[in-house]
C-alpha positions in Angstrom: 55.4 5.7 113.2 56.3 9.7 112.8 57.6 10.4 109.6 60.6 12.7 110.1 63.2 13.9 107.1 66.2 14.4 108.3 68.3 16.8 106.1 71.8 15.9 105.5 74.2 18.6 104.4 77.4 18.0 102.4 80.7 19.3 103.9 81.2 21.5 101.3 77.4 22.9 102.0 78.0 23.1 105.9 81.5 25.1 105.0 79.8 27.8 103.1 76.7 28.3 105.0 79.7 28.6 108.5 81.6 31.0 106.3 78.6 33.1 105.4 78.0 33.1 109.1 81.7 34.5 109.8 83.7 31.0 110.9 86.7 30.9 109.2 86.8 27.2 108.0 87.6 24.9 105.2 86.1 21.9 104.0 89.2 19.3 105.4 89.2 21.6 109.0 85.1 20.6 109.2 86.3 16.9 108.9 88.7 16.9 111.2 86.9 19.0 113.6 83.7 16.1 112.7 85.9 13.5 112.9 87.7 14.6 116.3 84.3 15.5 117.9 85.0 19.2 118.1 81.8 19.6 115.8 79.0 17.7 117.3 76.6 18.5 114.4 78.5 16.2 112.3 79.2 12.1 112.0 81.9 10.4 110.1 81.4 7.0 109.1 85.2 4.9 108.2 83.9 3.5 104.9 85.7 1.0 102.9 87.1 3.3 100.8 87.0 6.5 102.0 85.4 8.6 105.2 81.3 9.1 104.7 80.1 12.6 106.5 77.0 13.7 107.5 76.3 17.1 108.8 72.6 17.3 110.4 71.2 21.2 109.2 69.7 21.3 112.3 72.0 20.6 114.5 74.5 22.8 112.7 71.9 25.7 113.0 71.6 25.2 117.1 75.7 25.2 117.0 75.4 28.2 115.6 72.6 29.9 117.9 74.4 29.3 120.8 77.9 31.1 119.5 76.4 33.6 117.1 74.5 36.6 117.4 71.3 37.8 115.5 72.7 39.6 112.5 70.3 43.2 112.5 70.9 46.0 110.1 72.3 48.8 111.4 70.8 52.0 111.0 73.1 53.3 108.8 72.8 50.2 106.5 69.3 51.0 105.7 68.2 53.5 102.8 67.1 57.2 103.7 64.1 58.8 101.9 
C-alpha cells in the first residue's frame, strides 16, 4: 500500500491562509460555509461534544486556483537601480 500524508489544516489556519489570499472570512463563516457544503475543501464531523473540522490543504489550494489569479509584481512594485 501507498503511503500518502494527508495534511489537515485547522480552521483558524485555513482562515488566515484565505485572508492572505483576499477572501473576506472568519473562522465561524468557514464552518458554516464547511458545514453547509459551500466549502467543499472542508468536512465536519457532529462529535459528541462539539463539531470536529478538517480542512484538506490541498483541496483548499485547488479552491483557490480555480477563483484566484496568479499574484505577479507589478512593475512599479519592483526596485529601480
Amino acid at each position: 500500500m501507498t503511503n500518502y500524508k494527508v495534511k489537515v489544516l485547522t480552521i483558524e489556519e485555513a482562515t488566515e491562509i484565505l485572508r492572505a489570499a483576499g477572501l473576506s472570512i472568519s473562522p465561524d463563516t468557514l464552518r458554516r460555509g464547511i458545514k453547509q457544503g459551500a466549502y467543499l475543501f472542508g468536512t465536519c464531523i457532529e462529535g459528541a461534544k462539539q463539531p470536529i473540522f478538517h480542512v484538506y490543504e490541498k483541496l483548499m489550494e485547488e479552491w483557490m486556483k480555480k477563483r484566484g489569479e496568479i499574484d505577479e509584481p507589478s512593475t512599479r512594485d519592483q526596485a529601480t537601480p
